[in-house]
gemmi code that builds the backbone of each chain (N, CA, C; Angstrom):
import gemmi

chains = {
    "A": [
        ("UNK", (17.198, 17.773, 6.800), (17.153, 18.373, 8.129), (15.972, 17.768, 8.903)),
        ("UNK", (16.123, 17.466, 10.174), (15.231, 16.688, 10.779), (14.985, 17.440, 12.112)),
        ("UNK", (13.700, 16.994, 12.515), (12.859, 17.961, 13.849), (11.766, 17.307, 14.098)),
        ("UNK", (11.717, 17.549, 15.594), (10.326, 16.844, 16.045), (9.856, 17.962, 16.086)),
        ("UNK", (8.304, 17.639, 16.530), (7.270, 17.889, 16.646), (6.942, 19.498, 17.362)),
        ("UNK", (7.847, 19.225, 18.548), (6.953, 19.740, 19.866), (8.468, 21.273, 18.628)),
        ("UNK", (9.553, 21.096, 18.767), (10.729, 21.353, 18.323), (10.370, 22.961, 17.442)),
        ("UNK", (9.767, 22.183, 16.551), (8.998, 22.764, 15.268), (7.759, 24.127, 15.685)),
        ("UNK", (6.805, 22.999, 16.715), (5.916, 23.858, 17.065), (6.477, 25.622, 17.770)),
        ("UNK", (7.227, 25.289, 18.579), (7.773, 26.514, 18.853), (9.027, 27.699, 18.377)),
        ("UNK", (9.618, 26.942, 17.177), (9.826, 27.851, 15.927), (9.514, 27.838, 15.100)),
        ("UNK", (8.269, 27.544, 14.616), (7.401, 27.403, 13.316), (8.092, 28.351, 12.270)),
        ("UNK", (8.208, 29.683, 12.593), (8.697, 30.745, 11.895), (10.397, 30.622, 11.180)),
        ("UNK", (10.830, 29.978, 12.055), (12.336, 30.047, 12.194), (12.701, 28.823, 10.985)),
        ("UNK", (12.199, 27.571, 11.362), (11.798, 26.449, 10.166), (10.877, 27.034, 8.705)),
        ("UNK", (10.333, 27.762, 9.112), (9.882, 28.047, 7.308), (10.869, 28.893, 6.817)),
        ("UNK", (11.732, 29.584, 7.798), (12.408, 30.576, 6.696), (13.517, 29.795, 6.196)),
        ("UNK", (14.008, 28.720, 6.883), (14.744, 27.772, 6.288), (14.844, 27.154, 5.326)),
        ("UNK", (13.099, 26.242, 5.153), (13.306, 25.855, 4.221), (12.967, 26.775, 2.844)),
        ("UNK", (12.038, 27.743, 2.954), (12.225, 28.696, 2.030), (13.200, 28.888, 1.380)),
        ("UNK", (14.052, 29.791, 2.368), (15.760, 30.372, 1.719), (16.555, 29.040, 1.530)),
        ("UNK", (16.969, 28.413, 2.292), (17.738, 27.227, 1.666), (17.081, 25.797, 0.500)),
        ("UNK", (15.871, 25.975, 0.080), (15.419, 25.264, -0.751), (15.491, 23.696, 0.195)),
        ("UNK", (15.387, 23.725, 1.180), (15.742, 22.124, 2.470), (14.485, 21.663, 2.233)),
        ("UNK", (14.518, 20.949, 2.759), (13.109, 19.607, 2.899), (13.530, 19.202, 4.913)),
        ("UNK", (12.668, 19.593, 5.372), (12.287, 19.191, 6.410), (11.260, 18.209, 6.992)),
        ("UNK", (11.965, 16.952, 8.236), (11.656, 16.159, 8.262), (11.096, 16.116, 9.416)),
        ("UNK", (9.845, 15.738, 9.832), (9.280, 16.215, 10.898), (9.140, 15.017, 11.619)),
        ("UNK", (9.715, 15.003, 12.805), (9.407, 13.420, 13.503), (8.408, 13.580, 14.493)),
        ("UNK", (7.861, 12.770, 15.253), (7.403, 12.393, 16.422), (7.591, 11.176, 17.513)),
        ("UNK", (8.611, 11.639, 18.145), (9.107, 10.098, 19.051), (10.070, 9.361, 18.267)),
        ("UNK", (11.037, 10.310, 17.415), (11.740, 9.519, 16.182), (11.410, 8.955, 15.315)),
        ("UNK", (10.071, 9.108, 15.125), (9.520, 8.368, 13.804), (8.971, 9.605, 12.901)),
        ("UNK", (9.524, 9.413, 11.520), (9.211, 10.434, 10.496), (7.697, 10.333, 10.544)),
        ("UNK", (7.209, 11.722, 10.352), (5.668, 11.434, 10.336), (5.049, 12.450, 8.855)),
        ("UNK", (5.736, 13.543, 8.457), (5.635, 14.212, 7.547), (7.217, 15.064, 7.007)),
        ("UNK", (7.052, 15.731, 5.527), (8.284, 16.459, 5.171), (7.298, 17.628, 4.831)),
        ("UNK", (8.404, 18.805, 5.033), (8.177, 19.939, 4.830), (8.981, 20.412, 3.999)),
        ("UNK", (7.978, 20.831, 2.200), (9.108, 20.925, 1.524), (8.784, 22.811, 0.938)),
        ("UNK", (10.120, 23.042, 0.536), (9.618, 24.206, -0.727), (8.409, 24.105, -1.364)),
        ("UNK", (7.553, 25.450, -1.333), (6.485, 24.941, -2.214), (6.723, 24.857, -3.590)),
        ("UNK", (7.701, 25.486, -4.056), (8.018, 25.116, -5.838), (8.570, 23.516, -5.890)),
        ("UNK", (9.152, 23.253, -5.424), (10.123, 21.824, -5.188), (9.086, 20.816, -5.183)),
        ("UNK", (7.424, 20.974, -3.903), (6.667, 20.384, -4.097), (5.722, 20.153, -5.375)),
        ("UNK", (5.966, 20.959, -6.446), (5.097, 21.087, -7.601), (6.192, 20.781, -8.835)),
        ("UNK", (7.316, 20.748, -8.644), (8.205, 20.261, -9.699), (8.271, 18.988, -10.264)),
        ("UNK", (8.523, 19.035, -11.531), (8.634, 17.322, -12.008), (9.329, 16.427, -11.062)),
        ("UNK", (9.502, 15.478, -11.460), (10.335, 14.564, -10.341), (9.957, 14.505, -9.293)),
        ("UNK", (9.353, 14.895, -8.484), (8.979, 15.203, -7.053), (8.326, 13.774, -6.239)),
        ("UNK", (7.996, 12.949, -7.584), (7.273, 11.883, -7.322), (8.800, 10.924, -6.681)),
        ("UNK", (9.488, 10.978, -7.317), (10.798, 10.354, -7.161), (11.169, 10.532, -5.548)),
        ("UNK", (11.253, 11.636, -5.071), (11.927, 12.417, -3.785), (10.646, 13.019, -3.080)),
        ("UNK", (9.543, 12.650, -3.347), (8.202, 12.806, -2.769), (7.423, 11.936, -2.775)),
        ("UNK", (7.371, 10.379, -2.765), (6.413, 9.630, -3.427), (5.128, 10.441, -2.502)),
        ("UNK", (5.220, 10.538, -1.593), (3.497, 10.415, -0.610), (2.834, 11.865, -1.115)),
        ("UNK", (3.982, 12.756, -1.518), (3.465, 14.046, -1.332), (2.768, 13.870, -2.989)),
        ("UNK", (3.435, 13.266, -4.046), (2.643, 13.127, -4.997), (1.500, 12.337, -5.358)),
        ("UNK", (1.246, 11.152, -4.223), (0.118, 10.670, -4.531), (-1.241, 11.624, -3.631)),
        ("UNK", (-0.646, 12.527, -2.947), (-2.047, 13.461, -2.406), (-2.179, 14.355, -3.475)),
        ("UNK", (-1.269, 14.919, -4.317), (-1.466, 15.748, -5.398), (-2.352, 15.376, -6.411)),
        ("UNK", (-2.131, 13.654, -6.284), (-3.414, 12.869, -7.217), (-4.249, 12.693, -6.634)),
        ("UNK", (-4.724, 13.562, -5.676), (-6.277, 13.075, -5.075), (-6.500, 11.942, -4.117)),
        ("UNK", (-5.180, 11.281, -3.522), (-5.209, 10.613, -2.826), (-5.090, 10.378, -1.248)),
        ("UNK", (-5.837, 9.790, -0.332), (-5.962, 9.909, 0.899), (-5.150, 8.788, 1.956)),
        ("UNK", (-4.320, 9.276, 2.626), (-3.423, 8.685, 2.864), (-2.924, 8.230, 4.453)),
        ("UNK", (-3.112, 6.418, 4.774), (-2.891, 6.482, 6.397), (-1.702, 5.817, 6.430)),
        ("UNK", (-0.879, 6.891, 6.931), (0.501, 6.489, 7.185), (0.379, 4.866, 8.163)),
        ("UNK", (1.475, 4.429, 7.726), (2.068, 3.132, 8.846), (2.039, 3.277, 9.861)),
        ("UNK", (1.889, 2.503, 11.256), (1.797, 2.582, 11.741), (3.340, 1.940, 12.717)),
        ("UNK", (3.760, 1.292, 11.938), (5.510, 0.669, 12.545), (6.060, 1.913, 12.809)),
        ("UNK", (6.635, 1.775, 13.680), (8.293, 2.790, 13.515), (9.139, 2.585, 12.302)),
        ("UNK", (9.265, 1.390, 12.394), (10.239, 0.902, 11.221), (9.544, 0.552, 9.874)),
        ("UNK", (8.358, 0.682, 9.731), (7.708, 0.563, 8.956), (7.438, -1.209, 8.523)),
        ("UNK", (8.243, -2.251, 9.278), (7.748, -3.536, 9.688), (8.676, -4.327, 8.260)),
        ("UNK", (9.818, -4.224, 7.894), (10.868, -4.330, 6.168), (10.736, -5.897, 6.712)),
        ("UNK", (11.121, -6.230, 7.974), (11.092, -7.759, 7.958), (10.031, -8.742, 8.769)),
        ("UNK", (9.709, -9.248, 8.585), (8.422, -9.976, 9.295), (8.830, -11.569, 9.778)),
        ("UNK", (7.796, -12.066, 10.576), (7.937, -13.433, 11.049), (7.818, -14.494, 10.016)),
        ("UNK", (7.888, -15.563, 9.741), (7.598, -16.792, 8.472), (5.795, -16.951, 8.631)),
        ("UNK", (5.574, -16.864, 7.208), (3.613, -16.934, 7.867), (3.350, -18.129, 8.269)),
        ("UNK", (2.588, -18.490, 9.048), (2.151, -19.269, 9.920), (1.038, -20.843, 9.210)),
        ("UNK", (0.830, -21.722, 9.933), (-0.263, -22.414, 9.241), (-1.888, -22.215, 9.872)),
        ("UNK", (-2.302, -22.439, 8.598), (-4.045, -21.837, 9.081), (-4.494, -23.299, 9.857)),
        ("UNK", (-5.318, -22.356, 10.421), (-6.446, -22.983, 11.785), (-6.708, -24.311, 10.962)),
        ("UNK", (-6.768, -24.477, 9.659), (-7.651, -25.557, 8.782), (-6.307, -26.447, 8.391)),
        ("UNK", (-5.538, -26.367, 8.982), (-4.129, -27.333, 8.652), (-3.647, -27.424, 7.164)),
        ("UNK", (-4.053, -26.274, 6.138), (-3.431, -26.961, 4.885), (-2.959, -25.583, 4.081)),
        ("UNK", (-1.942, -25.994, 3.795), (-0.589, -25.226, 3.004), (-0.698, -24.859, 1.348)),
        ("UNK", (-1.750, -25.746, 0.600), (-2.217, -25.813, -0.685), (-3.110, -24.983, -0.839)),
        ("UNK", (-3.386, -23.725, -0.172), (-5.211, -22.864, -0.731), (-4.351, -21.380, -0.903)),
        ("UNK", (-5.231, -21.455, -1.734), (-4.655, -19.670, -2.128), (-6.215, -19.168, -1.371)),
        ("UNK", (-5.679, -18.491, -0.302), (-7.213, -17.956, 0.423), (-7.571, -17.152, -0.414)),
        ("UNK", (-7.371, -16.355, -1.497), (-7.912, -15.061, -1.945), (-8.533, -15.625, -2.946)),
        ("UNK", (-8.016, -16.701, -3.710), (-8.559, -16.779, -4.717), (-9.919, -17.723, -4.397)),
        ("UNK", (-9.926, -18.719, -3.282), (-11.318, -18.624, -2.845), (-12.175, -18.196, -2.454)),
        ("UNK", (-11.683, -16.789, -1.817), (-12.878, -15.853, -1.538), (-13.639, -15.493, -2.829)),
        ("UNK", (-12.571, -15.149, -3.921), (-13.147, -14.522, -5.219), (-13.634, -15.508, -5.915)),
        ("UNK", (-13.290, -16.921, -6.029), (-14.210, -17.468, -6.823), (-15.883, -17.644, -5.803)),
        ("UNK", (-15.722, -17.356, -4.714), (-17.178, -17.170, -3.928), (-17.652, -16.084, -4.115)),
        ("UNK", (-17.368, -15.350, -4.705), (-17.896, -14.477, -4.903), (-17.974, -13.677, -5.883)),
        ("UNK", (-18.132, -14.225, -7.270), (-18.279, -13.485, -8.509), (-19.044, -13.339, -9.483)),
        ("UNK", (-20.733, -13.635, -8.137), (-21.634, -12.768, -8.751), (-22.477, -12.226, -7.514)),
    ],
    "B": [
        ("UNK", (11.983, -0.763, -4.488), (10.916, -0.925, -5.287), (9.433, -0.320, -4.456)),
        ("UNK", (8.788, 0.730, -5.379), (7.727, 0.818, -4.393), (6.648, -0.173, -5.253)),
        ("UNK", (5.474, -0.163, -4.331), (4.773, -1.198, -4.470), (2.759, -1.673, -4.015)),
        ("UNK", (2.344, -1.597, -4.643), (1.008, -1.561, -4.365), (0.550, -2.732, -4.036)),
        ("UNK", (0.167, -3.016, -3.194), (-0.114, -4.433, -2.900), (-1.766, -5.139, -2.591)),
        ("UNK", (-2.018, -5.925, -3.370), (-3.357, -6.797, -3.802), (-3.557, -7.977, -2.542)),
        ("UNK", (-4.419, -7.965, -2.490), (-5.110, -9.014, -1.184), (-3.934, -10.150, -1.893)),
        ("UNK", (-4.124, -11.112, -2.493), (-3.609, -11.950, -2.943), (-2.052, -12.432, -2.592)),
        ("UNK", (-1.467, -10.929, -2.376), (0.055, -10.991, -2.070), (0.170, -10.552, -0.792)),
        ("UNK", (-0.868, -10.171, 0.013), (-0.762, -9.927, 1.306), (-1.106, -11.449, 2.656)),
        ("UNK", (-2.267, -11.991, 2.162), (-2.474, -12.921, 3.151), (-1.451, -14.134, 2.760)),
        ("UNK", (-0.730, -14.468, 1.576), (0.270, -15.264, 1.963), (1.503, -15.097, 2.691)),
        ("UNK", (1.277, -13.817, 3.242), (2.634, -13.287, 4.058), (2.119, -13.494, 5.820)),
        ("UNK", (0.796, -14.005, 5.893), (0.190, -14.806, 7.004), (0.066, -16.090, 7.117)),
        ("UNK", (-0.738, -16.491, 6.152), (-0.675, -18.180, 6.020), (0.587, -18.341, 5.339)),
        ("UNK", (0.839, -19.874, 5.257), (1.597, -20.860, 4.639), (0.859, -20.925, 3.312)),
        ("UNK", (0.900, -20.561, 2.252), (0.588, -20.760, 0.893), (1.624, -20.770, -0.067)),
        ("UNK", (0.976, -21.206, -1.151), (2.123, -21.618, -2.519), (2.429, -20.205, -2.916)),
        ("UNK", (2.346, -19.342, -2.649), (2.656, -17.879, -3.160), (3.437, -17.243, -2.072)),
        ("UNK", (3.778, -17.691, -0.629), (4.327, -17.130, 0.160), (5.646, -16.919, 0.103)),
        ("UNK", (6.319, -17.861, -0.438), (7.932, -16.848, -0.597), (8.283, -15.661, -1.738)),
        ("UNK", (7.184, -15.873, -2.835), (7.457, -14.630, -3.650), (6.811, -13.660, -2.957)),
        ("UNK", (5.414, -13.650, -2.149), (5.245, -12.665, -1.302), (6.036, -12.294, -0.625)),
        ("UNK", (6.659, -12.758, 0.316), (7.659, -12.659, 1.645), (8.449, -12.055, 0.298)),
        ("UNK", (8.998, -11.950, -0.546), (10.282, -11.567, -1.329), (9.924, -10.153, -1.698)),
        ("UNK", (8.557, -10.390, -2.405), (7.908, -8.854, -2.820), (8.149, -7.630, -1.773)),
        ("UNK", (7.435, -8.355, -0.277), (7.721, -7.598, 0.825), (8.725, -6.939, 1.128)),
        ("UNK", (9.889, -7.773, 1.132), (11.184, -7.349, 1.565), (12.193, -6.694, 0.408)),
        ("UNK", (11.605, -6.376, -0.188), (12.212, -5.896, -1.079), (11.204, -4.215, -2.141)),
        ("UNK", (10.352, -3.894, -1.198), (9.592, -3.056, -1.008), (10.352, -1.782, -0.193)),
        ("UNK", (10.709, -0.650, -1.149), (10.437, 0.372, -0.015), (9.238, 1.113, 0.229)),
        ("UNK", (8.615, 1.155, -0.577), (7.141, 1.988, -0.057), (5.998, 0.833, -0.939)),
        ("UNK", (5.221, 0.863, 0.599), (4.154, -0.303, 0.212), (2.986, 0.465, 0.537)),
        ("UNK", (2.215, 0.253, -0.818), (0.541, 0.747, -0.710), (-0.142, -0.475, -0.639)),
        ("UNK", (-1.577, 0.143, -0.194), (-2.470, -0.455, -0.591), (-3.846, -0.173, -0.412)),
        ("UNK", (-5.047, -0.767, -1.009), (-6.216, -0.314, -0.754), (-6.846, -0.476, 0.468)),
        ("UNK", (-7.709, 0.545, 1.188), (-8.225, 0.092, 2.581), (-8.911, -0.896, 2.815)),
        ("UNK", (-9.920, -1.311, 1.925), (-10.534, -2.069, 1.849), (-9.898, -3.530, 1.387)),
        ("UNK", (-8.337, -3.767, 1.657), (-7.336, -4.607, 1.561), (-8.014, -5.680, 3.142)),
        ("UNK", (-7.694, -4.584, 3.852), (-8.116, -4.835, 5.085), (-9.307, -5.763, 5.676)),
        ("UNK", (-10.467, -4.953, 5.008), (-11.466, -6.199, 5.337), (-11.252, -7.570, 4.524)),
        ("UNK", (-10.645, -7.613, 3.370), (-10.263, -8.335, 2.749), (-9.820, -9.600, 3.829)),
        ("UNK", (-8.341, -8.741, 4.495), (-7.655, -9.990, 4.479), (-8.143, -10.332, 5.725)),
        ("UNK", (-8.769, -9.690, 6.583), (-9.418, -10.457, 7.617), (-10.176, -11.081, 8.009)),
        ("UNK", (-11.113, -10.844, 6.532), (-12.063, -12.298, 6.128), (-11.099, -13.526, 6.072)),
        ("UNK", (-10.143, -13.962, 5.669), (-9.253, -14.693, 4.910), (-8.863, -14.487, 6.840)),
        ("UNK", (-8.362, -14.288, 7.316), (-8.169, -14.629, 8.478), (-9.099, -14.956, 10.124)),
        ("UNK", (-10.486, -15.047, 9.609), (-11.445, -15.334, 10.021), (-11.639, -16.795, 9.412)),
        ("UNK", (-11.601, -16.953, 7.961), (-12.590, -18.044, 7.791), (-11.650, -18.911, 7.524)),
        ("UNK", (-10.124, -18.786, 7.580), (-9.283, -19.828, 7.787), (-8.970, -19.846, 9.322)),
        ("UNK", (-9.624, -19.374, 10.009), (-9.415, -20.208, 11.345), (-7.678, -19.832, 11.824)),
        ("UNK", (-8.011, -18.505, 11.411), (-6.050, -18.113, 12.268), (-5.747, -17.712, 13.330)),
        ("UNK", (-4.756, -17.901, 14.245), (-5.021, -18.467, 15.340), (-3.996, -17.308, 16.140)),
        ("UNK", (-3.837, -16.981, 17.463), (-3.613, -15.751, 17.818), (-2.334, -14.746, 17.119)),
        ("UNK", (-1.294, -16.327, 16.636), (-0.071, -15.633, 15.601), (-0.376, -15.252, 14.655)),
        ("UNK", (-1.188, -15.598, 13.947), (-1.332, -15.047, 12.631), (-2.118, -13.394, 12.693)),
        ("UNK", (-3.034, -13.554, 13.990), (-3.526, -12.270, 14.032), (-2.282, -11.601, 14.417)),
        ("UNK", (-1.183, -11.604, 15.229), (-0.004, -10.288, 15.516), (0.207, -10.137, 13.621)),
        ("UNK", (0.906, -11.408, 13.192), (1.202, -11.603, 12.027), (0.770, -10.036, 11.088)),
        ("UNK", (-0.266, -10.457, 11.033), (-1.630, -9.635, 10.024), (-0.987, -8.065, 10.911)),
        ("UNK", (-1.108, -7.941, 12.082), (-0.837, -6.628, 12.503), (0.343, -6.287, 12.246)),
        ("UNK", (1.395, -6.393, 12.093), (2.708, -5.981, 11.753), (2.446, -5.537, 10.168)),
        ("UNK", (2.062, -6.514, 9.349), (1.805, -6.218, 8.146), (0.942, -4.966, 7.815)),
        ("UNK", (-0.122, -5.127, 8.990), (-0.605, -3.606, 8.666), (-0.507, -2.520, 8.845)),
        ("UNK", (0.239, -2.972, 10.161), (1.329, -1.744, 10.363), (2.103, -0.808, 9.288)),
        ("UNK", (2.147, -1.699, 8.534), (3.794, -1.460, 7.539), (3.187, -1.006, 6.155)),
        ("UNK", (1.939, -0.838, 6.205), (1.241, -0.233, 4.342), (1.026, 1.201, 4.848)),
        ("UNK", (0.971, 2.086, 3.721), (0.281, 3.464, 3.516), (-1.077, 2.914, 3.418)),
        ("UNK", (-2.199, 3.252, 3.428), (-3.486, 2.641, 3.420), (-4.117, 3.758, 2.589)),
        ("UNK", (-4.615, 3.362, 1.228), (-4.695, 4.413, 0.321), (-6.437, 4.622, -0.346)),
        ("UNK", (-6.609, 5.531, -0.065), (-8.074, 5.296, -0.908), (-8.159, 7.217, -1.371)),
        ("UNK", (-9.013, 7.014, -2.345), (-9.627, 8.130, -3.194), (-10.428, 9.360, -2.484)),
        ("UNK", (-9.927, 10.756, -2.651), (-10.757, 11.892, -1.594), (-12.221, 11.747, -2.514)),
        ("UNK", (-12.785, 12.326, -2.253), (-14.226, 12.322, -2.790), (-15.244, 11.822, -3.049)),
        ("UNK", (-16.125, 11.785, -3.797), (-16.723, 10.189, -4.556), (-16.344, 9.701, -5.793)),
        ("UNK", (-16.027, 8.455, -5.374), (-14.754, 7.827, -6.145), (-15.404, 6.519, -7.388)),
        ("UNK", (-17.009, 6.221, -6.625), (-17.291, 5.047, -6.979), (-18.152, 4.949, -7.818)),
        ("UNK", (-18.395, 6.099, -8.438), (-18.785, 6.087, -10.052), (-18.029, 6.360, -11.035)),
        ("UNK", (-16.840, 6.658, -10.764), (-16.010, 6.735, -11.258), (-15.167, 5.548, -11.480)),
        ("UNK", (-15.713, 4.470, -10.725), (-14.769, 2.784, -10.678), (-15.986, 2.521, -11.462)),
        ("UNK", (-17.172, 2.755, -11.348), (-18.208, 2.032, -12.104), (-17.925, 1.887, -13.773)),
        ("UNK", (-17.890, 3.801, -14.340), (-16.978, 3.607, -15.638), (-16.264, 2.686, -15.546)),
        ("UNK", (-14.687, 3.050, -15.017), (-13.379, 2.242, -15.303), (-14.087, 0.825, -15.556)),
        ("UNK", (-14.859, 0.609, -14.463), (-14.757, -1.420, -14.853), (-15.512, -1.609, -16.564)),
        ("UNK", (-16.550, -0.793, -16.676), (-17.274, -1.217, -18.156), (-16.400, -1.649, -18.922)),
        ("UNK", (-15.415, -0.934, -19.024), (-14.250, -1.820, -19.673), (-12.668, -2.362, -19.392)),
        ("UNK", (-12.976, -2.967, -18.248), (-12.263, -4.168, -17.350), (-12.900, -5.202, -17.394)),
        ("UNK", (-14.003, -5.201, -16.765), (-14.839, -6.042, -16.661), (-14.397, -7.212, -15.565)),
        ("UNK", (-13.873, -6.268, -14.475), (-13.381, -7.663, -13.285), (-14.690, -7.950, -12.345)),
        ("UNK", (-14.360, -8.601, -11.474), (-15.355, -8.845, -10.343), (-15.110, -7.045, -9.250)),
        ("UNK", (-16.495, -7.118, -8.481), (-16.112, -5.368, -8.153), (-14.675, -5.210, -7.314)),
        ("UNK", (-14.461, -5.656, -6.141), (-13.466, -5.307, -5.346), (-12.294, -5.288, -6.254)),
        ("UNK", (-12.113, -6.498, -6.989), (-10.849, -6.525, -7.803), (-10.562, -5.572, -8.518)),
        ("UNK", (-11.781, -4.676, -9.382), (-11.754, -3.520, -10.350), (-11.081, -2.272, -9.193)),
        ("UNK", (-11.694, -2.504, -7.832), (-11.127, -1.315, -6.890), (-9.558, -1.199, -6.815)),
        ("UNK", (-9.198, -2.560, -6.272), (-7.570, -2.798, -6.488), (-6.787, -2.165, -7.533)),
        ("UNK", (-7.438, -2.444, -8.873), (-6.979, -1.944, -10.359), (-6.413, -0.889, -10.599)),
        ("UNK", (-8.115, -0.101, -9.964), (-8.477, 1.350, -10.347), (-7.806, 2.516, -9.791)),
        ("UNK", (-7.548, 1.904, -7.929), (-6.432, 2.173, -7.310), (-5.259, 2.583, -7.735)),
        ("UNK", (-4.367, 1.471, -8.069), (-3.110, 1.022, -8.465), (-3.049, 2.192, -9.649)),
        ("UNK", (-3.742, 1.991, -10.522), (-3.894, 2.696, -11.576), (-3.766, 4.466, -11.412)),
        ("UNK", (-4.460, 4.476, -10.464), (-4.134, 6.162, -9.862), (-3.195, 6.679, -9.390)),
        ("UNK", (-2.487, 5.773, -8.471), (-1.379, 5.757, -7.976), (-0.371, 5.692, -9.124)),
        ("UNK", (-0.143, 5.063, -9.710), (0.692, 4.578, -10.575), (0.924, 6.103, -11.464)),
        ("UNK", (-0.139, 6.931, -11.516), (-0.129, 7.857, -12.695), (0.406, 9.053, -12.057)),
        ("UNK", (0.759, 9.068, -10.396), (1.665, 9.777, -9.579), (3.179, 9.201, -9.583)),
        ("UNK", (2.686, 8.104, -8.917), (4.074, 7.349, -8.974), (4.499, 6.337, -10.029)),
        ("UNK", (5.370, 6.988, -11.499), (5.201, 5.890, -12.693), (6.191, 3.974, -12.446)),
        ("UNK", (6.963, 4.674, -11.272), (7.279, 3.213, -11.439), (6.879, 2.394, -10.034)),
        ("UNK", (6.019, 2.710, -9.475), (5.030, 1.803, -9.101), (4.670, -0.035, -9.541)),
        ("UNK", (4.886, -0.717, -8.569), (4.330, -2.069, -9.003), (3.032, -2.603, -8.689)),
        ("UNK", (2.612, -3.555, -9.377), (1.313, -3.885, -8.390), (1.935, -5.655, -8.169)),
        ("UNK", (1.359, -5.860, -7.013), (1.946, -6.950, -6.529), (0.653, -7.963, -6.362)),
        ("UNK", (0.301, -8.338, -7.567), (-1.143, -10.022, -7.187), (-0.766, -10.995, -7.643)),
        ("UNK", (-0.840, -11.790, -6.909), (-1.366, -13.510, -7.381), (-2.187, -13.899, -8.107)),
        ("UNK", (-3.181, -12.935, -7.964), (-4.135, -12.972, -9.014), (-4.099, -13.092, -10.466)),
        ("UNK", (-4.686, -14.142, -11.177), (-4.372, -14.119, -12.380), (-4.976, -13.196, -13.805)),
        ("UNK", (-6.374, -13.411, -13.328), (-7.513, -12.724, -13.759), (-6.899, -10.997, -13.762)),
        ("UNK", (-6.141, -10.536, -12.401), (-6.384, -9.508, -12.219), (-5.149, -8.671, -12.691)),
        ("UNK", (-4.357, -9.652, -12.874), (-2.716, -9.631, -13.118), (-2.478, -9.305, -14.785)),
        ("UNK", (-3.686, -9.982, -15.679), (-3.761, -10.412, -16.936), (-4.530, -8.262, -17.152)),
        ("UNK", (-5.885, -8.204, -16.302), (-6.469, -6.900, -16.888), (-5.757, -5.538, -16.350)),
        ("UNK", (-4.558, -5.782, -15.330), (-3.772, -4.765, -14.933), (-3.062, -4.952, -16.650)),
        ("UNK", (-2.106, -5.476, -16.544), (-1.198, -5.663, -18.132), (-1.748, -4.868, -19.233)),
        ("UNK", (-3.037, -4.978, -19.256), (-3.734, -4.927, -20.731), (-3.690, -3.115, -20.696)),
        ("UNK", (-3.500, -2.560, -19.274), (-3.933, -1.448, -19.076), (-2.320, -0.544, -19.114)),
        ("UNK", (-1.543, -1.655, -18.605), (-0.156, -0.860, -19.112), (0.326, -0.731, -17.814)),
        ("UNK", (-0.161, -1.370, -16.676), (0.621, -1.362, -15.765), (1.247, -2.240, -15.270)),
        ("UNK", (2.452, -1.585, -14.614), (3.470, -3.149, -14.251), (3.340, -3.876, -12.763)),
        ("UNK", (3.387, -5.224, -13.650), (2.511, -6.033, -12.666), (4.153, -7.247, -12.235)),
        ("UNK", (4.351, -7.462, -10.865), (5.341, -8.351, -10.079), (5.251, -9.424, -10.919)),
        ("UNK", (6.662, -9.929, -11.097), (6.433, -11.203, -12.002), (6.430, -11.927, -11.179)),
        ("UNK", (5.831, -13.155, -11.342), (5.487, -14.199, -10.329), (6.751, -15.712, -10.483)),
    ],
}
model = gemmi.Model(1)
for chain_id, residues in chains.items():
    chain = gemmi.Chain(chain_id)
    for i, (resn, *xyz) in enumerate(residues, 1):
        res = gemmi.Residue()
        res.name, res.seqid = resn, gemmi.SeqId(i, " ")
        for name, pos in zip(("N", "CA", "C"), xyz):
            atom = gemmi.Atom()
            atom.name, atom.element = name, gemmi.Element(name[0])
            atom.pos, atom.b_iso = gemmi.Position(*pos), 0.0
            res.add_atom(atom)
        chain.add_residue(res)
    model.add_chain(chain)
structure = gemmi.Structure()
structure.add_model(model)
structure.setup_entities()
């Protein structure tokens, strides 16, 4: 079940008893873009949850979390480009780290 | 596939490098992509000191657009200090690890996605699954 924002704000009441009694997961948009779910609180603490919750279970592990910023979350991208230094052979990361490993 | 993603597999999805189509593949074949915040300053060193040029900066922004940006509530960094005593990586890399590693113990089938070899070899040892290259 899906709902924006403003939607939500003014039946707050009406949406929790929903997902309460119907055990639903509510999807909260803003401008059509999912921004949070609103789930059962047992459903949120159940095994599996990681499966059909990934985000909600990595805050359960203590984790702090900045959503994307795409709408689409960005699945396809442009071909990467060539660097300012003209050459196709450098693994940039691994020269940063060998500069820096002590 | 969700997916944690290491400096290493991120800036070849900007530059032209020998790792860029398994990156570009990793990418697209990602439904939920993490990564550490400090990914960030990472790769924009790497896009500073290679001289990248106004595309590569949109480039870099779409990409960052498109991660969860993940770091630890509390104080986290004596707690990486343990973990590395016995890792024994260089520091940022142990962060990546230690990360992944947390995540991973929420989400078990989690990948970590590096180029890195060093880092690819002490993820393994630890039992986590690491993108085959």
């Amino acid at each position: 079940m899906k709902v924006n924002s403003a939607e939500l704000k003014t039946h707050l009441g009406k949406y929790l008893r929903a997902v309460e009694q119907d055990a639903a997961t509510l999807e909260v948009c803003v401008r059509e873009r999912t921004v949070a779910y609103l789930v059962p609180a047992q459903q949120g603490s159940r095994s599996g949850a990681a499966e059909d919750f990934p985000l909600l279970a990595l805050k359960q592990a203590g984790m702090k979390i900045r959503m994307p910023a795409a709408a689409s979350h960005g699945t396809s991208l442009p071909l990467p480009v060539l660097a300012g230094d003209g050459q196709v052979d450098v693994v940039s990361t691994d020269e940063m780290r060998k500069g820096r490993d002590w | 596939m969700k997916a944690f993603f290491d400096t290493s597999a991120i800036v070849p999805l900007i530059f032209q490098e020998p790792h860029s189509t398994k990156a570009t593949q990793a990418w697209c074949n990602s439904t939920l992509r993490l990564g550490w915040e400090w990914l960030r300053v990472e790769a924009e060193a790497a896009l500073v000191r290679r001289r990248g040029n106004p595309a590569a900066w949109n480039l870099w922004r779409r990409v960052e657009a498109g991660v969860h940006w993940i770091e630890p509530e509390g104080e986290w960094l004596d707690r990486l200090k343990t973990f590395n005593r016995g890792v024994g990586l260089r520091a940022a890399d142990a962060g990546h690890v230690y990360l992944m590693e947390g995540c991973a113990a929420a989400l078990p089938d989690l990948v970590l996605i590096t180029f890195d070899l060093e880092m690819a070899e002490a993820a393994k040892k630890r039992g986590i699954c690491v993108f085959e290259m």
